[in-house]
N, C-alpha and C positions, 0 to 999 in steps of 0.2 A: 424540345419543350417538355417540361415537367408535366408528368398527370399524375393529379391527386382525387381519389375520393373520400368524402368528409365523412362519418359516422357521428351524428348528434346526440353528445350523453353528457351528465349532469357533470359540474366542473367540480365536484367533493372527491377524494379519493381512496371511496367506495366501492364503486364499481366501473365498469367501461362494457362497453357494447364490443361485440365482435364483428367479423366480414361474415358471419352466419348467424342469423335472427330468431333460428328455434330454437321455443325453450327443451324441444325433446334433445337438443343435441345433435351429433353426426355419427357415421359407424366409423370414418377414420380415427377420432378420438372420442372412443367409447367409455371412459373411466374421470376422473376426474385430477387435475394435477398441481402440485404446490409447488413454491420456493420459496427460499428465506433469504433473503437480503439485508445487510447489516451498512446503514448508512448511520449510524450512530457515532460521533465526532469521537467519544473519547470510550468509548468502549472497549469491552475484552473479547475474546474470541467467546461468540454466545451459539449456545444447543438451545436448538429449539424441540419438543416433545410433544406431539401428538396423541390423543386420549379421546378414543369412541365411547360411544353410549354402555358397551360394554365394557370399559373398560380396560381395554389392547391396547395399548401402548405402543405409538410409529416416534422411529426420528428421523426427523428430518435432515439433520446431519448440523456442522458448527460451521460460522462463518466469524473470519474477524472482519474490521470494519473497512468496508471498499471489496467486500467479496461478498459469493453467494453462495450456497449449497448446491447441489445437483438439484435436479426435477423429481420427486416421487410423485409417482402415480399410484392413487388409492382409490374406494370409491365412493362415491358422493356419500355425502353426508356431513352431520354435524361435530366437530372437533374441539376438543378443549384443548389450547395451546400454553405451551409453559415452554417459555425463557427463562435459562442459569448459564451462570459459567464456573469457571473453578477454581476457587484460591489457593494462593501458597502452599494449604495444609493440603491438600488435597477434594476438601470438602464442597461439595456442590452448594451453590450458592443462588438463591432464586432472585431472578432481574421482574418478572411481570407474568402475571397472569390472563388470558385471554378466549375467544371462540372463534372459530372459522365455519362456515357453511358454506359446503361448496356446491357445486350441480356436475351431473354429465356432460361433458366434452369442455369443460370450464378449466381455465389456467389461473389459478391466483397467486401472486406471489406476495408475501407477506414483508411489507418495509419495515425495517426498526431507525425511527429517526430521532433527536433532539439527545440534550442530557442522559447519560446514561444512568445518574440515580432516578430520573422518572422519564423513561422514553415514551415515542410515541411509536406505537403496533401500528400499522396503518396495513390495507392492501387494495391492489391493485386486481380484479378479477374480470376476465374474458373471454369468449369462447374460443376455442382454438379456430381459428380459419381453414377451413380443408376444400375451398374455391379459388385459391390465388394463383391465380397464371401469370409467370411472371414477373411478379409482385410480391411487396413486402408492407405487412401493416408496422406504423409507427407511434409507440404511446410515447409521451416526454411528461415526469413527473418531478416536480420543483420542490426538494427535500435541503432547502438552505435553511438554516438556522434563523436569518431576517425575514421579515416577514415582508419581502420586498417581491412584488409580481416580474414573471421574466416574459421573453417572447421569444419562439425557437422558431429560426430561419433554416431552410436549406436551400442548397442551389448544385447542379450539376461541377462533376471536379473539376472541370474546362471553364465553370465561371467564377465570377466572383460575388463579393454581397450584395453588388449593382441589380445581380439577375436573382438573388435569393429570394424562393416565396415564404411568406409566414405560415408556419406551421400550425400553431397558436397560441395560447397566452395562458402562463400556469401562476396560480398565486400559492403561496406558502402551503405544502401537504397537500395540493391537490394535481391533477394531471389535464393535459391537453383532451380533445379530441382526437378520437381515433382516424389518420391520416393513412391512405395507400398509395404507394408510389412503385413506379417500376423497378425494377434490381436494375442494380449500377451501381456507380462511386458520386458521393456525394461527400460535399464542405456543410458543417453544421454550424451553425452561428449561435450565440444566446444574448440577446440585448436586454437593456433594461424595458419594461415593457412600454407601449407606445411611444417608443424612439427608438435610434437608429445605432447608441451607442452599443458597441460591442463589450461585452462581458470576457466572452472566451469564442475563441476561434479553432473549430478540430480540423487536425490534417484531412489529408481523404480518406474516407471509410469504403469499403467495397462491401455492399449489403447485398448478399449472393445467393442467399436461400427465401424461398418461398414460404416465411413463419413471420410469427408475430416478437419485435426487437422492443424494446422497453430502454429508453436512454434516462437516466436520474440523475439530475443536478446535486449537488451536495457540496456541503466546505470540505476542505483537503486539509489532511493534516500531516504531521511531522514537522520537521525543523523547519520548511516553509511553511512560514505562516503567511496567513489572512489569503488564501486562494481560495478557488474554487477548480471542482472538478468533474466530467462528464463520463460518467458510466455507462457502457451499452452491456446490457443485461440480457442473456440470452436462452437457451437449453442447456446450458451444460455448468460445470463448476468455474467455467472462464470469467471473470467480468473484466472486460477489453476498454481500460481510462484512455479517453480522448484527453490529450492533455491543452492548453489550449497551446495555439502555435507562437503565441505573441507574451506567452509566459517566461520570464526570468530563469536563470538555475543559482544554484548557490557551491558555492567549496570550500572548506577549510583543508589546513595542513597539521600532520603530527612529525617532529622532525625527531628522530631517534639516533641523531648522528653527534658523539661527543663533544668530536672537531670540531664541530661547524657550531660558532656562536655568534651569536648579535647575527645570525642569519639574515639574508631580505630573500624575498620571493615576487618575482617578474615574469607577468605576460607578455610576451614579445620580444624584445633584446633587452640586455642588461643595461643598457647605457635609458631605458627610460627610467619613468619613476617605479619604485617598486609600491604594490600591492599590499603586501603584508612587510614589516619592518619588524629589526629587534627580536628575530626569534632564539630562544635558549634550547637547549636540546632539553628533550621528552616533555615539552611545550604540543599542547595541542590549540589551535588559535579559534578564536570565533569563525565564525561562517562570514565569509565575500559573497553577498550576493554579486551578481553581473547578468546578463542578456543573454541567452544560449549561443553558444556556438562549440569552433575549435580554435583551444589556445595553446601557444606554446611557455610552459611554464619553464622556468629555471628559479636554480637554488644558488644564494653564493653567499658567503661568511665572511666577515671581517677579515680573516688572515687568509683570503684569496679561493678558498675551497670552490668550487663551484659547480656544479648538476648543469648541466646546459640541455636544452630545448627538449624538454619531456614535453608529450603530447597529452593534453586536458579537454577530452570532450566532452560538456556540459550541455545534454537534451532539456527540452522546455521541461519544467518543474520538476528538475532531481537535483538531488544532494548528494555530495559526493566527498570522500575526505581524501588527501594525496599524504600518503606517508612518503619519508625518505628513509635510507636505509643503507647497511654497504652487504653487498652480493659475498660469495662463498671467496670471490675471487679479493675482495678489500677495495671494489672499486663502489663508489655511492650513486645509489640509482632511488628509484622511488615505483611504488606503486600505488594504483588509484583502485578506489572500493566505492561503492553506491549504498549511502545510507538509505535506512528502511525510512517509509512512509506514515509506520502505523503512531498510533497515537502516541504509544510509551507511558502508559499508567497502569493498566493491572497486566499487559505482558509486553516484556520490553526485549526488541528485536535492533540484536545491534551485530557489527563486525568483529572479529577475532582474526588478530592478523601474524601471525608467525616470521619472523625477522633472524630466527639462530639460523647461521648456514653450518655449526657444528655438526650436527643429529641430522637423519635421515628426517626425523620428525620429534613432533613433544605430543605429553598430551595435558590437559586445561578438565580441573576441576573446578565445581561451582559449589560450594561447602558451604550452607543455612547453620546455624546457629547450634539447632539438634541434631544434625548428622555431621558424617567422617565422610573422609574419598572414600570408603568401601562402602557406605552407605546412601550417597547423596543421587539423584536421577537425573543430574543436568551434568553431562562432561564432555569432552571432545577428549575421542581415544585418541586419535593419530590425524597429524596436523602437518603439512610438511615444513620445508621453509619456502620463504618466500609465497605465501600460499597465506588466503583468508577462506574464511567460511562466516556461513551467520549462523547467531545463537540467538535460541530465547529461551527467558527467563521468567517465571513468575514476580511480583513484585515482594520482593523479602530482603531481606541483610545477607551478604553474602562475604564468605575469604574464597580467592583464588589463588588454588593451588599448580603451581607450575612444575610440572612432572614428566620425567627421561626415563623410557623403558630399554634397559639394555638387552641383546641378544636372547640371553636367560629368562627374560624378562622381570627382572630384578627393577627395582625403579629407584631413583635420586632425585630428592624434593631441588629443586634448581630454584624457588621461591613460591613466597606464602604474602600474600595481601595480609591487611588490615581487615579485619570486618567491615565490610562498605554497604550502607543502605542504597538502593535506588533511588532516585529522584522522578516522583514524577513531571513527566514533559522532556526529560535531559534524553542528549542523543548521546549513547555509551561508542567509544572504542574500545579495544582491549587490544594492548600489541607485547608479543613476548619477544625478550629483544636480549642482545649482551650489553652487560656493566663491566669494566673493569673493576668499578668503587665497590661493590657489593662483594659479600665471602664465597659466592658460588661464582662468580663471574657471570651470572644471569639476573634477569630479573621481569616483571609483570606489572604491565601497567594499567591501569582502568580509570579513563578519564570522559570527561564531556565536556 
């Protein structure tokens, strides 16, 4: 049987009551403590800066959006707060100005929610609890972009949402009551509020430590659209997305294989119907959504080529791209990459996939408009084959320079992009690959 105790505080999300009721505070947590959380849908990675009456200057540290900063601990008092982030040129860039005032043995973590040309600061502030035996306090704060009220259920991991108790009911920017339960693994529910319809469904969580846990509702972004997602917010730089269980994934293909034209691509045996049709080489396809699981993908081409039963595992709400490719040896295989999550407008985090099985390795410049490869700050030195990494990018105009260093370290431009603006929203690949058609016999691709 579940035991909860309720702590009654006002439903604005201002402030929150803690498991300790004096305003002197405790001697276990004798100072006063912050974080910054970044639920802002289409944001950049934001520093937040801290400014005393005299004029000291704290930071707080940068979160992009779905993550949080560490905990700093300072002491009570009143704070002037400044949000920026940083463009292309390098230039700090102010997002919002604001105050905090904190107390002794007080937690407050500071939300950035809505639009990122006018966000909303919001925070959440508590005492720390230094009475829990046992126990774990639980805030739930509703940072969706609609203005739609939720109701947050939990239930023991051995039940289901038969036995789920309601948590409470959080309407747009503001948070529940404060709930304590015993540590254990628990299922989280979030319905629409006074019904029973389910929203999102988290696997099991195992809440193991004796503190106060902060779960935040929020839209999700990247190439799946229109979801939502659950944050548990804790001490440290981690924020742990519950994704929901009963969410979709999505995959596209980039086929890098000359041979292989008028492509199709099949889950399960070739004799069904195929998925993706008609693909031409260095074609990157739209996103398949589909339902999570494991699939077995193959590849096969009009003149018989065919990739048989590659393994596609697509988790609730990820994105995933399956390139194909031929190994050192000439036989055609493929490999799978997990696209980024994050917005894709002022920094754009995407894969770089290396396909020469020539070179030990290459390396990938990112060349803006005023600078050279010996000048530019964005590069990938050494790359192997067969082998990705993620890159980010500011958002600017960029050529990609596709570069072999020999033993001497001598280097050979192997290819030079066009000048290419970002897109914002667009989910970038990058895959360096062999041409025949081209004068180096290599070449660099940047698609979305």
């Amino acid at each position: 049987m579940l035991r909860v105790v309720l702590c009654l505080s006002a439903s604005l999300l201002l402030t929150a009551c803690g498991g300790s009721s004096s305003s002197e505070g405790n001697d276990t947590y004798p100072n006063t403590y912050l974080q910054f959380y970044n639920a802002s849908y289409n944001s950049a990675t934001t520093t937040v800066t801290l400014t005393d009456s005299d004029d000291e200057e704290y930071s707080l540290g940068s979160a992009y959006f779905g993550d949080s900063t560490s905990v700093v601990t300072l002491d009570a008092a009143t704070y002037d707060v400044g949000l920026s982030y940083y463009d292309d040129s390098g230039d700090e860039i102010s997002v919002m100005d604001d105050s905090v005032t904190t107390k002794k043995s007080q937690k407050t973590i500071l939300m950035m929610a809505g639009d990122y040309s006018s966000p909303q600061l919001l925070n959440l502030s508590f005492e720390r609890d230094d009475e829990l035996d046992e126990q774990f306090n639980l805030y739930f704060v509703n940072l969706l972009g609609s203005s739609q009220n939720v109701d947050l259920y939990l239930s023991k991991s051995t039940e289901d949402f038969d036995d789920a108790v309601l948590v409470g009911t959080a309407a747009q920017y503001a948070h529940t009551e404060l709930a304590t339960y015993d540590l254990g693994s628990y299922i989280l529910y979030v319905t629409e509020a006074g019904t029973r319809t389910l929203l999102l469904q988290s696997p099991v969580y195992a809440f193991s430590y004796e503190t106060d846990y902060v779960l935040a509702l929020r839209d999700n972004a990247g190439p799946l659209k229109e979801k939502i997602a659950l944050d548990l917010i804790g001490n440290t730089t981690t924020v742990y997305t519950l994704e929901d269980v009963n969410a979709n994934a999505q995959f596209r293909v980039y086929n890098s294989l000359n041979d292989y034209t008028n492509a199709n691509v099949y889950l399960g045996t070739t004799s069904s119907t195929p998925v993706m049709t008609s693909l031409t080489p260095d074609t990157l396809t739209s996103y398949l959504e589909l339902p999570h699981g494991d699939y077995r993908a193959s590849l096969k081409s009009e003149n018989g080529g065919l990739i048989p039963n590659g393994l596609l595992t697509l988790n609730q709400g990820q994105s995933k791209t399956l390139v194909y490719y031929k190994d050192a040896s000439g036989n055609a295989t493929s490999l799978t990459v997990t696209d980024s999550q994050t917005p894709q407008i002022y920094d754009f985090i995407f894969n770089v996939v290396n396909v020469i099985p020539d070179f030990d390795n290459v390396s990938l410049y990112f060349v803006a408009p005023d600078k050279t490869m010996e000048t530019t700050s964005y590069y990938i030195s050494s790359l192997n084959d067969a082998t990705a990494v993620s890159m980010t990018l500011p958002a600017n105009t960029y050529s990609v320079l596709l570069v072999r260093r020999d033993s001497n370290n001598n280097k050979t431009l192997l290819d030079q992009t066009d000048a290419v603006t970002l897109e914002a929203g667009a989910s970038y690949l990058l895959v360096a690959e062999k041409d025949p058609d081209t004068e180096t016999g290599y070449k660099v691709v940047l698609q979305h």
